[in-house]
KENUTI-70292 format. One record per residue (C-alpha): z, x, y. Coordinates in steps of 0.25 Angstrom, whole numbers, plus 5000, padded with zeros to 4 digits. Example, Ala and Ser with C-alpha at 12.3 -4.5 7.8 and 13.67 -1.06 7.14 Angstrom:
<rs>
<r pz="5031" px="5049" py="4982"/>
<r pz="5029" px="5055" py="4996"/>
</rs>
This chain:
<rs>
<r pz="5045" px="5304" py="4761"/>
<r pz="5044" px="5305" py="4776"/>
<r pz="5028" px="5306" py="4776"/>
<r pz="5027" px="5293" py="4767"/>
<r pz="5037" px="5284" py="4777"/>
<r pz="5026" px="5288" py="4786"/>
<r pz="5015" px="5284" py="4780"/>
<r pz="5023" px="5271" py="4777"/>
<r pz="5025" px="5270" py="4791"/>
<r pz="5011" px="5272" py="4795"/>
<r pz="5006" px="5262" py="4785"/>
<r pz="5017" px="5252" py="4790"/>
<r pz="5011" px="5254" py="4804"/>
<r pz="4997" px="5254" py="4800"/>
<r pz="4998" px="5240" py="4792"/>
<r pz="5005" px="5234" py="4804"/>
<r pz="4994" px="5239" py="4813"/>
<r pz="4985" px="5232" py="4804"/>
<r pz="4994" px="5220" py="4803"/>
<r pz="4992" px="5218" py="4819"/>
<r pz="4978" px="5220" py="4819"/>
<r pz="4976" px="5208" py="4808"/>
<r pz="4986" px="5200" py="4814"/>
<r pz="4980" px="5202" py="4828"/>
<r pz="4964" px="5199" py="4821"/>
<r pz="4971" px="5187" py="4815"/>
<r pz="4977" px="5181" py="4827"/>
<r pz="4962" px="5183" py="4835"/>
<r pz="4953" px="5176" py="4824"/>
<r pz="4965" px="5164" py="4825"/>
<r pz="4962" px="5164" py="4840"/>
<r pz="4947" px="5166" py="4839"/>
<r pz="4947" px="5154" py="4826"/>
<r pz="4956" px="5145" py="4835"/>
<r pz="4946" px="5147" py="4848"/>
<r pz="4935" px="5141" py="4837"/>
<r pz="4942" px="5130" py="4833"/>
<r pz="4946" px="5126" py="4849"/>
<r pz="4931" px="5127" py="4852"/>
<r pz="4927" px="5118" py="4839"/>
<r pz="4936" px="5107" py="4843"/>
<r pz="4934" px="5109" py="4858"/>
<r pz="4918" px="5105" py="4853"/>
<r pz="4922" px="5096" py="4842"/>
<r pz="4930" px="5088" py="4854"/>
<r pz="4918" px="5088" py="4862"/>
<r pz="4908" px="5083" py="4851"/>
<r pz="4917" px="5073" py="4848"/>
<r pz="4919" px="5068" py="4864"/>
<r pz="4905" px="5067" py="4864"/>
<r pz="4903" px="5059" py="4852"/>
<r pz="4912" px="5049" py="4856"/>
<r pz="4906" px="5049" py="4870"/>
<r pz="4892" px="5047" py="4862"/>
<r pz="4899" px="5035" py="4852"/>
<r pz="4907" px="5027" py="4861"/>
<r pz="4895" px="5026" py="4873"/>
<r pz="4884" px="5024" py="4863"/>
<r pz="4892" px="5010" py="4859"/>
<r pz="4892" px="5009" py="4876"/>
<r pz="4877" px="5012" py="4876"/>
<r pz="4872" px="5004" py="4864"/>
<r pz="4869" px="5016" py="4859"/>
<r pz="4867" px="5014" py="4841"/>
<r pz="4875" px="5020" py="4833"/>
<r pz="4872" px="5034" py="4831"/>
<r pz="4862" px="5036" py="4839"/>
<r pz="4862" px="5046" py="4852"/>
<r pz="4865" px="5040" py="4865"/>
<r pz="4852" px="5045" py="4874"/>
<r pz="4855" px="5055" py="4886"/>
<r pz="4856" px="5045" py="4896"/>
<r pz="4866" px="5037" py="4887"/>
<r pz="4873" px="5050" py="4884"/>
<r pz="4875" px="5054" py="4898"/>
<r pz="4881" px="5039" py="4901"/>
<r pz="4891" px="5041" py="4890"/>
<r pz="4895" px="5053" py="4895"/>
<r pz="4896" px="5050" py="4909"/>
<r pz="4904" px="5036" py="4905"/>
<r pz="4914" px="5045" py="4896"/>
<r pz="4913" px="5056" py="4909"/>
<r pz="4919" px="5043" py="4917"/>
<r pz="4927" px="5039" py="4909"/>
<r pz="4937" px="5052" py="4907"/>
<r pz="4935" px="5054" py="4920"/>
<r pz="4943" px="5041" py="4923"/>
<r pz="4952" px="5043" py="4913"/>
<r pz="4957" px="5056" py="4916"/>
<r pz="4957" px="5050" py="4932"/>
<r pz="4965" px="5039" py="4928"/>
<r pz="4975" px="5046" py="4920"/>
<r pz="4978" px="5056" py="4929"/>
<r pz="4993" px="5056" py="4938"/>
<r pz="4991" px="5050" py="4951"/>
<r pz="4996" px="5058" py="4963"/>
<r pz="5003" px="5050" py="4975"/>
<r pz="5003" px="5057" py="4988"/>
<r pz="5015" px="5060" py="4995"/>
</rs>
């Protein structure tokens, strides 16, 4: 009897040691799938920011709808939406008084 308390033993330690080792693969492909997901949206949110950058300054430029806004065009766009955040985020920032 004493030999098969053992051997349940050892079964009981070898199943948990197994246990771990799925848990622990488990929780590294949820990491590694929500690393994906952060990089899709991350290039996702870009696409889309230059999309609207494309739409809205092509109405600016008189630019047809659907068609590509040349380089020149492009890099105006840009430039104005460059501008643009750069004064929003001056503008909403705390101003400091001197003491």
């Amino acid at each position: 009897m004493g030999r098969h308390i053992q051997d349940f033993q050892q079964q009981t330690a070898d199943a948990r040691e197994g246990m771990g080792e799925v848990i622990s693969q488990t929780e590294q492909a949820v990491l590694a799938l929500t690393m994906s997901f952060r990089g899709i949206t991350q290039d996702r949110q870009q696409m889309e920011t230059a999309m609207s950058l494309l739409r809205r300054n092509a109405s600016e430029l008189t630019v047809s709808e659907g068609a590509w806004l040349s380089l020149p065009d492009y890099i105006r766009a840009y430039e104005t939406q460059l501008k643009e955040v750069t004064d929003s985020m001056i503008s909403s920032r705390p101003h400091r008084t001197k003491c």
